[in-house]
mmCIF file of the N, C-alpha and C atoms, coordinates in Angstrom:
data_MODEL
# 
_entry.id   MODEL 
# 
loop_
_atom_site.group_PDB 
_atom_site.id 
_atom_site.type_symbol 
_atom_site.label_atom_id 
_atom_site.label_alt_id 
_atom_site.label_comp_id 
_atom_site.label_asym_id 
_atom_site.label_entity_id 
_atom_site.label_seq_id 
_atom_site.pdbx_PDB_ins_code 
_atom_site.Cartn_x 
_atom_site.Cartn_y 
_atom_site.Cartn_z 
_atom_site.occupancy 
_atom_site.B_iso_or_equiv 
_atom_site.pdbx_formal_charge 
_atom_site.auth_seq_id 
_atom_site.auth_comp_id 
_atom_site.auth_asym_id 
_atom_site.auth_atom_id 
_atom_site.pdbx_PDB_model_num 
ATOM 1   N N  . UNK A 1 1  ? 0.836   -1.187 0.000  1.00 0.00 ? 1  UNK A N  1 
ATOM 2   C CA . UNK A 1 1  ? 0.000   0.000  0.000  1.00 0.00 ? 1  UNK A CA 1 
ATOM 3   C C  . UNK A 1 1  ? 0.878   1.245  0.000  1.00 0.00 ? 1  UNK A C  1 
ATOM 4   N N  . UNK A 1 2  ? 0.368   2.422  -0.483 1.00 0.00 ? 2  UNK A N  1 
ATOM 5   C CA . UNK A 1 2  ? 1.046   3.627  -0.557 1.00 0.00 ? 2  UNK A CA 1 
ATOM 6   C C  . UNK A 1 2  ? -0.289  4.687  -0.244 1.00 0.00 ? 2  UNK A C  1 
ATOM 7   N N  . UNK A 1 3  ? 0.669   5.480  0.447  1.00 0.00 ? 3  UNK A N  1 
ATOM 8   C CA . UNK A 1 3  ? -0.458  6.379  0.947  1.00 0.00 ? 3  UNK A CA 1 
ATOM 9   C C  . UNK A 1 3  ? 0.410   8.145  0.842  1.00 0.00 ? 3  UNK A C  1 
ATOM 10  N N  . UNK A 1 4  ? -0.648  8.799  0.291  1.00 0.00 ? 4  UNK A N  1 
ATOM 11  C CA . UNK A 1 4  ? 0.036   10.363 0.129  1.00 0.00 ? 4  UNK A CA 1 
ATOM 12  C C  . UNK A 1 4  ? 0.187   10.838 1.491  1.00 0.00 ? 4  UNK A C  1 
ATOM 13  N N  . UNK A 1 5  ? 0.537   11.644 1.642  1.00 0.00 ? 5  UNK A N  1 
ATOM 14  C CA . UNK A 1 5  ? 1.072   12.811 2.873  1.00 0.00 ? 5  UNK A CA 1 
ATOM 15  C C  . UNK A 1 5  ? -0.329  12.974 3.752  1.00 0.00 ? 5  UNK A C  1 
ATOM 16  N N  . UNK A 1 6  ? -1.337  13.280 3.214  1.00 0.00 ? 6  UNK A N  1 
ATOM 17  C CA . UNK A 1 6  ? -2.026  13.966 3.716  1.00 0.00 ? 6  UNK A CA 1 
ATOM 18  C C  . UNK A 1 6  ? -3.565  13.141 3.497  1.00 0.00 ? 6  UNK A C  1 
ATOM 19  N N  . UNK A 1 7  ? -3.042  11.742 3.180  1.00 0.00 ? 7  UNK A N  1 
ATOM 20  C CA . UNK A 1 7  ? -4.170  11.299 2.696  1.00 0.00 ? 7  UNK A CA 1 
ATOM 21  C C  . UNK A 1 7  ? -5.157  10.446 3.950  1.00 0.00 ? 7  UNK A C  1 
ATOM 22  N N  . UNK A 1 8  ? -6.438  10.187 3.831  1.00 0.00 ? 8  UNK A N  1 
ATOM 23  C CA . UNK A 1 8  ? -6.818  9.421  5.403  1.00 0.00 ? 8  UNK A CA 1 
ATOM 24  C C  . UNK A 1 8  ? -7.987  8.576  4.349  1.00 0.00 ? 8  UNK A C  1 
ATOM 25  N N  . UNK A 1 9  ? -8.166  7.256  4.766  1.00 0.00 ? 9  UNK A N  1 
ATOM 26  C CA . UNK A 1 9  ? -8.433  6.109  4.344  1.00 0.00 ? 9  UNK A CA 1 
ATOM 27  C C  . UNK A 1 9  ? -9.367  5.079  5.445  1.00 0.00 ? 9  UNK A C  1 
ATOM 28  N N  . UNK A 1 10 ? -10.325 5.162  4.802  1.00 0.00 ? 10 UNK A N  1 
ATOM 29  C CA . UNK A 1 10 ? -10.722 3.535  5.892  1.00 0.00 ? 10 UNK A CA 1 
ATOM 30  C C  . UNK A 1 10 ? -10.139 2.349  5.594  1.00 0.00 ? 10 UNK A C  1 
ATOM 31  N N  . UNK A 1 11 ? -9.250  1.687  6.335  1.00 0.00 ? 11 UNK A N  1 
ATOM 32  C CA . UNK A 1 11 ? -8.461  0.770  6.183  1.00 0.00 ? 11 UNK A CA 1 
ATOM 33  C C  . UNK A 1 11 ? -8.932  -0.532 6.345  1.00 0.00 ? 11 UNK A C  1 
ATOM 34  N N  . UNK A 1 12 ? -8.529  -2.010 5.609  1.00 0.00 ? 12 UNK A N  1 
ATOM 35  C CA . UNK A 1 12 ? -8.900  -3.122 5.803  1.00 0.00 ? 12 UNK A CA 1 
ATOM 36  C C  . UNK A 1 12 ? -8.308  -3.637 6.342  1.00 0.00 ? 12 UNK A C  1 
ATOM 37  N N  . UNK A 1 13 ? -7.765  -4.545 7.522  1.00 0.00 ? 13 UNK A N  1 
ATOM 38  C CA . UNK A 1 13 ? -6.751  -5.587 7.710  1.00 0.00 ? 13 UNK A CA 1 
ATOM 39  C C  . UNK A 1 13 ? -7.602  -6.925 8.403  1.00 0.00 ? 13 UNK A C  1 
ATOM 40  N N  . UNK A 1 14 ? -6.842  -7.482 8.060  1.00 0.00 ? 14 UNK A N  1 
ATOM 41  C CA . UNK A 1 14 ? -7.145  -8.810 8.389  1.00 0.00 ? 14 UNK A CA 1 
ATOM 42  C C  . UNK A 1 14 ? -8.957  -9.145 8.926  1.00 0.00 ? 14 UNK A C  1 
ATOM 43  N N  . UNK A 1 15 ? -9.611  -8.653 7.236  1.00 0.00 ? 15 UNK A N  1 
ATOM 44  C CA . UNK A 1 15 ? -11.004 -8.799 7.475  1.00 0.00 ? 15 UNK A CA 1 
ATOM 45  C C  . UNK A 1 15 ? -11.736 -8.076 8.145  1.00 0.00 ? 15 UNK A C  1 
ATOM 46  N N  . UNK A 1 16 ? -11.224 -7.145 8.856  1.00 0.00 ? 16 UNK A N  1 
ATOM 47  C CA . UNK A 1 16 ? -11.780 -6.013 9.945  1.00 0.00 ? 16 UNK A CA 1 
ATOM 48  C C  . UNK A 1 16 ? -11.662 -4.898 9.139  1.00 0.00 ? 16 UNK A C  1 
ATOM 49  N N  . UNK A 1 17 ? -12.599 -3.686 9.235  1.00 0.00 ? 17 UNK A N  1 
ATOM 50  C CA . UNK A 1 17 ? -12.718 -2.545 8.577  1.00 0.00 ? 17 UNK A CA 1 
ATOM 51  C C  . UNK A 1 17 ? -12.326 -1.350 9.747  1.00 0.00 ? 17 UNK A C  1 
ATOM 52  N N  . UNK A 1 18 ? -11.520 -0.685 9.549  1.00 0.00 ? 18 UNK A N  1 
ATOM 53  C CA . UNK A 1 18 ? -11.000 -0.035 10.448 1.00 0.00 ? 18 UNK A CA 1 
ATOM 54  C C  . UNK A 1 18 ? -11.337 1.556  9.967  1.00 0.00 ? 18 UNK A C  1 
ATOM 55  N N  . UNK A 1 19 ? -11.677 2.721  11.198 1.00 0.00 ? 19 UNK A N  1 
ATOM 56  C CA . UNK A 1 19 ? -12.243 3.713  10.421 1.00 0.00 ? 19 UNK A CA 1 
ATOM 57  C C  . UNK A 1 19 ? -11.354 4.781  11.646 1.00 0.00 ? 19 UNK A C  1 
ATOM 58  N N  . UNK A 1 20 ? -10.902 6.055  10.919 1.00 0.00 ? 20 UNK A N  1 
ATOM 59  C CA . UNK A 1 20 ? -10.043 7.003  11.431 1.00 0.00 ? 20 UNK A CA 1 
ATOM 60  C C  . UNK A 1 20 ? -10.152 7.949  11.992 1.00 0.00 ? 20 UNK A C  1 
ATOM 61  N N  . UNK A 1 21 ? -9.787  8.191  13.129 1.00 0.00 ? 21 UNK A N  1 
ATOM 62  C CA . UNK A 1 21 ? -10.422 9.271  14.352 1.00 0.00 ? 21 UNK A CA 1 
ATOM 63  C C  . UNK A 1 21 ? -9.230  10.529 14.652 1.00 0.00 ? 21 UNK A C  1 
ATOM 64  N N  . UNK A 1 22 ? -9.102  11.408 14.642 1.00 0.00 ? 22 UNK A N  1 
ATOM 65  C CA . UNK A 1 22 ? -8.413  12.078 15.343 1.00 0.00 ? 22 UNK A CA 1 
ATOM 66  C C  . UNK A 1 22 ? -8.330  12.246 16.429 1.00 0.00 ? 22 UNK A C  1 
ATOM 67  N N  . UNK A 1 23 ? -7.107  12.366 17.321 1.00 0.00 ? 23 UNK A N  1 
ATOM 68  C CA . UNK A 1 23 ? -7.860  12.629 18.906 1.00 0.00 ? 23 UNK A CA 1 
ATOM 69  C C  . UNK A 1 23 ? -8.574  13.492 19.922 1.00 0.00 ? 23 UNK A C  1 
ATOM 70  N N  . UNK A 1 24 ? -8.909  14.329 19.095 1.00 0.00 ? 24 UNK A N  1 
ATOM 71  C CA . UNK A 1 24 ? -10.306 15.330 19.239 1.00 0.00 ? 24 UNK A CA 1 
ATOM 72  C C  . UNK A 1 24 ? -11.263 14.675 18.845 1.00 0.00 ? 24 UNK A C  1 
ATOM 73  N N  . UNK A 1 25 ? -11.548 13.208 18.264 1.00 0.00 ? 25 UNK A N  1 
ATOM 74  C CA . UNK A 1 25 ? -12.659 13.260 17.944 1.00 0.00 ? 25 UNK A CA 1 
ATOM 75  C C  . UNK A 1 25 ? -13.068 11.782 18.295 1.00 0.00 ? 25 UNK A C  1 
ATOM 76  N N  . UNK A 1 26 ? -12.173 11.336 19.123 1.00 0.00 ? 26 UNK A N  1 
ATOM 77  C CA . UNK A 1 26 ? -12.522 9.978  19.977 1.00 0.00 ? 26 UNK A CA 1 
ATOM 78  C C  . UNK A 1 26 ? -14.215 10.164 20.599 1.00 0.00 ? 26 UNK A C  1 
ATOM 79  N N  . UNK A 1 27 ? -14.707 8.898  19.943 1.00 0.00 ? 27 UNK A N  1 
ATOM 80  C CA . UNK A 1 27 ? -15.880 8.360  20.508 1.00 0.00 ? 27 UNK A CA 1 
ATOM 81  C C  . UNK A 1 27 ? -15.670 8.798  22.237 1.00 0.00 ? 27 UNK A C  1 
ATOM 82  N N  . UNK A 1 28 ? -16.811 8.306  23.064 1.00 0.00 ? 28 UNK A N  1 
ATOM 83  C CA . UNK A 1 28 ? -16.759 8.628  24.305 1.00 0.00 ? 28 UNK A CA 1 
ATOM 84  C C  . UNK A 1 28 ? -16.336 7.266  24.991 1.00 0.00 ? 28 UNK A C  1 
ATOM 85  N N  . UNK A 1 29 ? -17.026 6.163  24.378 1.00 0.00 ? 29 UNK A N  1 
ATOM 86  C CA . UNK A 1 29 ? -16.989 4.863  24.543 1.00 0.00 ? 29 UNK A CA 1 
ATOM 87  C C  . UNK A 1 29 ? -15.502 4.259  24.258 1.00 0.00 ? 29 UNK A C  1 
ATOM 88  N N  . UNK A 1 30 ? -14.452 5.174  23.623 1.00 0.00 ? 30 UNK A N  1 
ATOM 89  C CA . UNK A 1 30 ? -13.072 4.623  23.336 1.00 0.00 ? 30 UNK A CA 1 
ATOM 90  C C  . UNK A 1 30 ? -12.546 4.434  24.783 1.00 0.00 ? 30 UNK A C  1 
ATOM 91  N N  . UNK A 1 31 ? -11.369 3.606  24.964 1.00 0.00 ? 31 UNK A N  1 
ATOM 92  C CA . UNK A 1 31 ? -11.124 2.847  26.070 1.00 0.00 ? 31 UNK A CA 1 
ATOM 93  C C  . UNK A 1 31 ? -9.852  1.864  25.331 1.00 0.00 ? 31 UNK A C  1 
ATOM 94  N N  . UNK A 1 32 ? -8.742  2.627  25.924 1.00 0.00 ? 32 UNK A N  1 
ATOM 95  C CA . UNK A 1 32 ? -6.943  1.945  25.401 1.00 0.00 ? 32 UNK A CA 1 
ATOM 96  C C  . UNK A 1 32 ? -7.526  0.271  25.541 1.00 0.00 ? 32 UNK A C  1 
ATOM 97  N N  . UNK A 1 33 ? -8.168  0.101  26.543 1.00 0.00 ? 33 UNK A N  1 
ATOM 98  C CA . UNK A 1 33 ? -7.825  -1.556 27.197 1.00 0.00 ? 33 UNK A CA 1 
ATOM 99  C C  . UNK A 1 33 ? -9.184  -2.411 26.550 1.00 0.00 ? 33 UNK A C  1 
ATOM 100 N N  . UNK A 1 34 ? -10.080 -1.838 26.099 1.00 0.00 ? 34 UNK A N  1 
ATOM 101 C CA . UNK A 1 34 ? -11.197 -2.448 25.377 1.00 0.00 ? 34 UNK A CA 1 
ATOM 102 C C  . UNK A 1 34 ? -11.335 -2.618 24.079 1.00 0.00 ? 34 UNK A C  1 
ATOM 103 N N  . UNK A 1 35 ? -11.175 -1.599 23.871 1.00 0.00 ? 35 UNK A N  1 
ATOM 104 C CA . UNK A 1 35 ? -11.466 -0.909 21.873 1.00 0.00 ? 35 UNK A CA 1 
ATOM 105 C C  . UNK A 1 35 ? -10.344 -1.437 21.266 1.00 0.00 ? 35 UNK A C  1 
ATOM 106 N N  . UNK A 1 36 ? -10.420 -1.856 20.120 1.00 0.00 ? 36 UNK A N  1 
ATOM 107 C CA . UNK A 1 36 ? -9.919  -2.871 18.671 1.00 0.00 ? 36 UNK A CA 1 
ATOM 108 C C  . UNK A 1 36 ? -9.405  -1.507 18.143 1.00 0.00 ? 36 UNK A C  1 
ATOM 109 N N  . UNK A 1 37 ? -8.322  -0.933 18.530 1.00 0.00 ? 37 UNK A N  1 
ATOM 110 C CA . UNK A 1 37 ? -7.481  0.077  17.560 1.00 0.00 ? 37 UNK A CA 1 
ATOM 111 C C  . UNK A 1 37 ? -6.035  0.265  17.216 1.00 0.00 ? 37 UNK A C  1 
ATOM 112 N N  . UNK A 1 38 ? -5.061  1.128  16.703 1.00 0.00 ? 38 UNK A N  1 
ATOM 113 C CA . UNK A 1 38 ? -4.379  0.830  16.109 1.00 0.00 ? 38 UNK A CA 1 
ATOM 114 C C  . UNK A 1 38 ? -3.768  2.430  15.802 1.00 0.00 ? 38 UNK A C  1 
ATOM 115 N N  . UNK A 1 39 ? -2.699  3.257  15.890 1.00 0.00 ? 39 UNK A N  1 
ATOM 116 C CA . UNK A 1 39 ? -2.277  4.534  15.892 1.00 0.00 ? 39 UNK A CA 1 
ATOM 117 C C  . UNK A 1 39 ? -1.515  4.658  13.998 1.00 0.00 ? 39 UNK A C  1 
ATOM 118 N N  . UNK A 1 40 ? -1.715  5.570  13.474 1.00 0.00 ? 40 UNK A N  1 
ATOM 119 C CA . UNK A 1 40 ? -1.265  5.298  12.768 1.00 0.00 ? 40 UNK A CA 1 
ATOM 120 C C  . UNK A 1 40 ? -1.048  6.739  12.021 1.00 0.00 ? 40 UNK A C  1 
ATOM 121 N N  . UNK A 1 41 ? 0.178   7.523  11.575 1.00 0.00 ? 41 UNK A N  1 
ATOM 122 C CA . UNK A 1 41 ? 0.069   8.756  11.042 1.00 0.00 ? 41 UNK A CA 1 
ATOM 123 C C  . UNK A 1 41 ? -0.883  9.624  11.367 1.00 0.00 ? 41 UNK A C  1 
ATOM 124 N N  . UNK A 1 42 ? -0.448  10.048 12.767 1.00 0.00 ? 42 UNK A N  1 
ATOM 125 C CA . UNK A 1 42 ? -1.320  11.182 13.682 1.00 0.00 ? 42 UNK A CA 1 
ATOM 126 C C  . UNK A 1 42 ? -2.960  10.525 13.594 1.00 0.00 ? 42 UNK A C  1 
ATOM 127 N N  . UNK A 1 43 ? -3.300  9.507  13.151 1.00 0.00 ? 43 UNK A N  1 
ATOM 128 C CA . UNK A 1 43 ? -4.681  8.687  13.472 1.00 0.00 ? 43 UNK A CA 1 
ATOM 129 C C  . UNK A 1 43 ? -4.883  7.542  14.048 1.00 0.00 ? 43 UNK A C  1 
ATOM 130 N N  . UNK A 1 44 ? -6.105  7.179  15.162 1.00 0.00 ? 44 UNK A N  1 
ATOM 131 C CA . UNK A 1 44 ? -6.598  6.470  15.501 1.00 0.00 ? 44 UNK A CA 1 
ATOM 132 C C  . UNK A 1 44 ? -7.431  6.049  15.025 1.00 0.00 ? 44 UNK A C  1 
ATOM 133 N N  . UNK A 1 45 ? -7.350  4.781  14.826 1.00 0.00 ? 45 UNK A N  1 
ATOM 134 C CA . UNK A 1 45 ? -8.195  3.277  13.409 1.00 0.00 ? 45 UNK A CA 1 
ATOM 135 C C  . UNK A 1 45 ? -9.007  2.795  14.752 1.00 0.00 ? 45 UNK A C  1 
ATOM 136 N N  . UNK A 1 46 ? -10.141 2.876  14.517 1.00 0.00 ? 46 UNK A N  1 
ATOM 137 C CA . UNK A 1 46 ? -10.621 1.776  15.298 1.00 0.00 ? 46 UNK A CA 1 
ATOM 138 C C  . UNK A 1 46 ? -11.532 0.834  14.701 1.00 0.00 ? 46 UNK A C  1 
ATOM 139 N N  . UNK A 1 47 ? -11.595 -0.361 15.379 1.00 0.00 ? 47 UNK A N  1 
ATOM 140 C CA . UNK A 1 47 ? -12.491 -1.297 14.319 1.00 0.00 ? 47 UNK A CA 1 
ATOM 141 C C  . UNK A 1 47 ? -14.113 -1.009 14.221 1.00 0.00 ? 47 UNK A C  1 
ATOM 142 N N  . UNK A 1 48 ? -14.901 -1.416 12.931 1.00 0.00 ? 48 UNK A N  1 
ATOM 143 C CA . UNK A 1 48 ? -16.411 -0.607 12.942 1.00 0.00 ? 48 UNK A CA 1 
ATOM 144 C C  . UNK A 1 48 ? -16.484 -1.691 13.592 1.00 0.00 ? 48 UNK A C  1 
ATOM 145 N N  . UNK A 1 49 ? -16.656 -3.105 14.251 1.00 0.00 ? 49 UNK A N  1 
ATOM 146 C CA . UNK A 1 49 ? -17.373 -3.886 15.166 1.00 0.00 ? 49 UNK A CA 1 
ATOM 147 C C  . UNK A 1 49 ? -17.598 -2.908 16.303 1.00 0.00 ? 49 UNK A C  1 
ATOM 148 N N  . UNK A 1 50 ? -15.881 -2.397 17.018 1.00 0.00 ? 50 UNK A N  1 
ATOM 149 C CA . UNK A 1 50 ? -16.144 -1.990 18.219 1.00 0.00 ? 50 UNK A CA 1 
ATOM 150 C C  . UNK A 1 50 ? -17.370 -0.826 18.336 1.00 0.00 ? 50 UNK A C  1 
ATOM 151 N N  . UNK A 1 51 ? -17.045 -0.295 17.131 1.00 0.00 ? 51 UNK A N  1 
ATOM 152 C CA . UNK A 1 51 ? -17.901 0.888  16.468 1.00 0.00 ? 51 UNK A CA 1 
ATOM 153 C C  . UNK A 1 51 ? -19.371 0.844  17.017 1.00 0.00 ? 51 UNK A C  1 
ATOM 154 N N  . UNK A 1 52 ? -19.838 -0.510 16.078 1.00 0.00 ? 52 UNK A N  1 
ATOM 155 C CA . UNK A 1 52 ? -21.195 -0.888 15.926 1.00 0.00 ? 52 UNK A CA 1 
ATOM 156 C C  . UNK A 1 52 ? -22.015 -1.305 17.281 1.00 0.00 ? 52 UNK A C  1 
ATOM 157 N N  . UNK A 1 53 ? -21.271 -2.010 18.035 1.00 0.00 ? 53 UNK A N  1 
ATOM 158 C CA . UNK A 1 53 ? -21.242 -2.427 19.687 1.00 0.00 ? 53 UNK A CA 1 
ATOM 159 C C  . UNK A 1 53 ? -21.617 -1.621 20.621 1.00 0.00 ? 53 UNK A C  1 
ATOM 160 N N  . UNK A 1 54 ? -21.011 -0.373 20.175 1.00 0.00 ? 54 UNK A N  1 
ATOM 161 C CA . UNK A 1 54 ? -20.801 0.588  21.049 1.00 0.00 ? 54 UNK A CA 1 
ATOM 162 C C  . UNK A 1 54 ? -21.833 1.608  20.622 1.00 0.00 ? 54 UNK A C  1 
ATOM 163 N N  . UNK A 1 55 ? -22.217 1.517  19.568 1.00 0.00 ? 55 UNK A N  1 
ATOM 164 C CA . UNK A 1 55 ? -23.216 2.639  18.813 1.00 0.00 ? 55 UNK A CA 1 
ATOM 165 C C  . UNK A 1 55 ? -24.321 1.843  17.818 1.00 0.00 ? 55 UNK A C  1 
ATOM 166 N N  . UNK A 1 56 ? -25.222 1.440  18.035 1.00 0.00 ? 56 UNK A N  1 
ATOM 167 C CA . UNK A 1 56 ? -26.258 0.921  17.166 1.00 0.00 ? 56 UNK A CA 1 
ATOM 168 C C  . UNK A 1 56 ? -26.768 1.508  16.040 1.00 0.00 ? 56 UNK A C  1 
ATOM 169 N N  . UNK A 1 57 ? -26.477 2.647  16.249 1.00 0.00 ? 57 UNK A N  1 
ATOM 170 C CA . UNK A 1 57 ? -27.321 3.843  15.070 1.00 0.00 ? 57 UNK A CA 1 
ATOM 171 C C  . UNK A 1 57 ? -26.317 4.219  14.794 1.00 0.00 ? 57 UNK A C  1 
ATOM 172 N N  . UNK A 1 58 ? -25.006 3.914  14.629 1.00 0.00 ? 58 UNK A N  1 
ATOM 173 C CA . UNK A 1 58 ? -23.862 4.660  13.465 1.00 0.00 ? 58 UNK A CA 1 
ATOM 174 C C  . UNK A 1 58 ? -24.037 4.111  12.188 1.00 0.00 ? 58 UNK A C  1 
ATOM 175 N N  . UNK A 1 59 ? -24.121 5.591  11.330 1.00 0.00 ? 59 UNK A N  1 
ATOM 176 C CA . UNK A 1 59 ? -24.528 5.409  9.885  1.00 0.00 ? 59 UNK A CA 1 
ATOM 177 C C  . UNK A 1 59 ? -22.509 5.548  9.065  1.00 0.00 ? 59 UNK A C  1 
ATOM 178 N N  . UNK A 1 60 ? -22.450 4.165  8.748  1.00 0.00 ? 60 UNK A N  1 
ATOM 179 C CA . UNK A 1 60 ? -21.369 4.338  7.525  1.00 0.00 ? 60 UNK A CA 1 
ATOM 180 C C  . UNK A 1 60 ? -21.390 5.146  6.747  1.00 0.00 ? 60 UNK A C  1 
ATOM 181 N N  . UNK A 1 61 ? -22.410 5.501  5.811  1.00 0.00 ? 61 UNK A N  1 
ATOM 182 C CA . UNK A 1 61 ? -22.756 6.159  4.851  1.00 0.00 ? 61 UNK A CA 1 
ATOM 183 C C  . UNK A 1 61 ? -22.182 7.714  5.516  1.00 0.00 ? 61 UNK A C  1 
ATOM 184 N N  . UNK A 1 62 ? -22.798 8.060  6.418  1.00 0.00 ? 62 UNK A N  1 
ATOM 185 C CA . UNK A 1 62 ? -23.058 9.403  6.729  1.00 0.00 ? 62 UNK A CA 1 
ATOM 186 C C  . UNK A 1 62 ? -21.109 9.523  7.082  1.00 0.00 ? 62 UNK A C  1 
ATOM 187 N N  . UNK A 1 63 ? -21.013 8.582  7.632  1.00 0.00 ? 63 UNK A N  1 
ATOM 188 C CA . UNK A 1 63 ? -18.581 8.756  8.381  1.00 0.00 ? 63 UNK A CA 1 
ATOM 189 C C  . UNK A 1 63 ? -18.608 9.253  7.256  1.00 0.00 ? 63 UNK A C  1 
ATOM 190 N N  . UNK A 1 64 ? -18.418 8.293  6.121  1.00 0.00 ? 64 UNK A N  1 
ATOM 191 C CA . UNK A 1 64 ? -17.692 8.378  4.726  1.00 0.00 ? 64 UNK A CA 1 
ATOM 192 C C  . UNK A 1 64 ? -18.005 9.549  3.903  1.00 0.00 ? 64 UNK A C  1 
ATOM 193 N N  . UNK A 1 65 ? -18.950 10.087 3.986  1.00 0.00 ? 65 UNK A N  1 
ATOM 194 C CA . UNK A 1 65 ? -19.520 11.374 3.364  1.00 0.00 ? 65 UNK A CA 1 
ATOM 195 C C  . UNK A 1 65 ? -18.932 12.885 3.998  1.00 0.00 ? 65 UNK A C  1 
ATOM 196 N N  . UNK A 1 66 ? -18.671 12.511 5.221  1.00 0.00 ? 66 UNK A N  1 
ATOM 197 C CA . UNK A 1 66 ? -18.219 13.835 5.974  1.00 0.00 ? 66 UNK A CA 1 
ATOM 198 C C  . UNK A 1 66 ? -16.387 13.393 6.370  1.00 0.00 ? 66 UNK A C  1 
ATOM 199 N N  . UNK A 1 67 ? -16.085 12.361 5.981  1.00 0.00 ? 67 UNK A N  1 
ATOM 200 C CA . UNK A 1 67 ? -14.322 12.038 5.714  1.00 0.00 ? 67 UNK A CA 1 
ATOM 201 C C  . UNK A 1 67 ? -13.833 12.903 5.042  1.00 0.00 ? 67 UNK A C  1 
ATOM 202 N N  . UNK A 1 68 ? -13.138 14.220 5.358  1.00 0.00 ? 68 UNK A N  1 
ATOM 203 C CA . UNK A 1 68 ? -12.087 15.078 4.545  1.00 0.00 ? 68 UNK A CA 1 
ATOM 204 C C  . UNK A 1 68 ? -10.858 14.773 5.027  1.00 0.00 ? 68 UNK A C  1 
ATOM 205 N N  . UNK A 1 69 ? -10.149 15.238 3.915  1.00 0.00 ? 69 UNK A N  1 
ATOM 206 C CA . UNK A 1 69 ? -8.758  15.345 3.542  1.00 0.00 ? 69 UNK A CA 1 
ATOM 207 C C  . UNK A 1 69 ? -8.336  16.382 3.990  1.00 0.00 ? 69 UNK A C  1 
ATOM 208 N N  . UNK A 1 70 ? -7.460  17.381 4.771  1.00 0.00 ? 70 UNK A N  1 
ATOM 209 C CA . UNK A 1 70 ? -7.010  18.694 5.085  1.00 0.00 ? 70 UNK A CA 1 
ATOM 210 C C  . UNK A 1 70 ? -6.809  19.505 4.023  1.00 0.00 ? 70 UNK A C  1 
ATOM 211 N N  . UNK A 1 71 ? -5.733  18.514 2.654  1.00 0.00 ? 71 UNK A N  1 
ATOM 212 C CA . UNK A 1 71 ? -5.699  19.106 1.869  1.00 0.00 ? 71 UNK A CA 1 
ATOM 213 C C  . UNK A 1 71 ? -6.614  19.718 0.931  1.00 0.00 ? 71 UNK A C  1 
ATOM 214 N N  . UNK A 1 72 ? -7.850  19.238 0.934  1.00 0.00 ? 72 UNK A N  1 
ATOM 215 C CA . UNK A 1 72 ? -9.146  19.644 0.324  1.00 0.00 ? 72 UNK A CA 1 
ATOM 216 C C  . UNK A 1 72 ? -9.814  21.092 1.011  1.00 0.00 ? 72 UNK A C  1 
ATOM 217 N N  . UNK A 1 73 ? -9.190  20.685 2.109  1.00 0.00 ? 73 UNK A N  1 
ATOM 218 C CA . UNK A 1 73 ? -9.871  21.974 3.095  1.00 0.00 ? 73 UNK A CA 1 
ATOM 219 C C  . UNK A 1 73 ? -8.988  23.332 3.050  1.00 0.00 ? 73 UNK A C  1 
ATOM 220 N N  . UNK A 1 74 ? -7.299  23.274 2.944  1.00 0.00 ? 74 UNK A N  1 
ATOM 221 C CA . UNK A 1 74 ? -6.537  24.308 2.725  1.00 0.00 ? 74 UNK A CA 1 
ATOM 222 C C  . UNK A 1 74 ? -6.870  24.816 1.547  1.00 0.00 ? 74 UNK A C  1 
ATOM 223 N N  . UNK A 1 75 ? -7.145  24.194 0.684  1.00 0.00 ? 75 UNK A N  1 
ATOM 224 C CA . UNK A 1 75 ? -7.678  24.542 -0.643 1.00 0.00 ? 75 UNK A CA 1 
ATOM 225 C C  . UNK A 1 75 ? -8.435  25.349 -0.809 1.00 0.00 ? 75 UNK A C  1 
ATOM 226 N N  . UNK A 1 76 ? -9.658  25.080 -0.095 1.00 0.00 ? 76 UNK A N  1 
ATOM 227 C CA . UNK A 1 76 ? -10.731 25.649 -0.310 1.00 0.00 ? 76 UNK A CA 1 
ATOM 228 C C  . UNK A 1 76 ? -10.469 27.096 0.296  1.00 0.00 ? 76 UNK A C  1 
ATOM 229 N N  . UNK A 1 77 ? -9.514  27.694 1.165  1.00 0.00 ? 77 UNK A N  1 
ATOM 230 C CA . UNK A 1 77 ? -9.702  28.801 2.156  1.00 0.00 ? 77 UNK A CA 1 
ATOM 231 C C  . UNK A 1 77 ? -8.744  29.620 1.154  1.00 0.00 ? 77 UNK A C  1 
ATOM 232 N N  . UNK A 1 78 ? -7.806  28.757 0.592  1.00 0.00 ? 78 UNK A N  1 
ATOM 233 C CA . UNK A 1 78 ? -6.615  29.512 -0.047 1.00 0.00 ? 78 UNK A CA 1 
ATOM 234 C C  . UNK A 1 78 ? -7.291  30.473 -1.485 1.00 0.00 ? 78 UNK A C  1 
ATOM 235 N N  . UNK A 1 79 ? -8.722  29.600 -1.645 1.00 0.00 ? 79 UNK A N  1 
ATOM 236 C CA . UNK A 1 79 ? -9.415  30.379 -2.511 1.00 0.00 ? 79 UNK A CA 1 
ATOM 237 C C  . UNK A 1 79 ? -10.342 30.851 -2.314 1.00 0.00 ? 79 UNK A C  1 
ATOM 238 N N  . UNK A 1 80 ? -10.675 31.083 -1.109 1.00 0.00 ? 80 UNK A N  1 
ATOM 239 C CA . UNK A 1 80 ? -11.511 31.975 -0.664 1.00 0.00 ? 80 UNK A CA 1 
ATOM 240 C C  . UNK A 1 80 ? -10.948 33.539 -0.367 1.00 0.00 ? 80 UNK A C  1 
ATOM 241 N N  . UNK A 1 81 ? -9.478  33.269 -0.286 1.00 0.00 ? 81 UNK A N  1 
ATOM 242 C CA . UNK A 1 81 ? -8.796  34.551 -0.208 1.00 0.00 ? 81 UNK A CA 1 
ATOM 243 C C  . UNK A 1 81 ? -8.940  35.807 -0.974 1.00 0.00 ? 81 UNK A C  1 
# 
């Protein structure tokens, strides 16, 4: 796998779907000694089981739709200038 600088990804491994948190934006329910996660380029992966377990009404659809890139976002301001 190759990944850009700035790029953020829901990740697969070993059959588990892993989805990317910043640490401002840890669930409440996250927990070092419980939760299925994984640190990775300034992000926290955690697995959607623990996800789903922990939250019955989390919509995939809706993560993946509101998933930005920073670089999409510097963009946008640099032309708003």
């Amino acid at each position: 796998m190759s990944y850009k600088k700035s790029q953020i990804q829901i990740l697969k491994l070993n059959n588990q779907t892993y989805l990317p948190f910043q640490l401002h934006q840890l669930p409440k329910y996250f927990n070092n000694s419980t939760t299925n996660y994984f640190n990775y380029k300034g992000y926290i992966y955690i697995s959607l089981k623990d996800i789903k377990l922990n939250n019955p009404y989390f919509n995939l659809k809706n993560f993946k739709d509101k998933l930005t890139f920073n670089n999409k976002l510097s963009q946008q301001y640099k032309l708003a200038k």
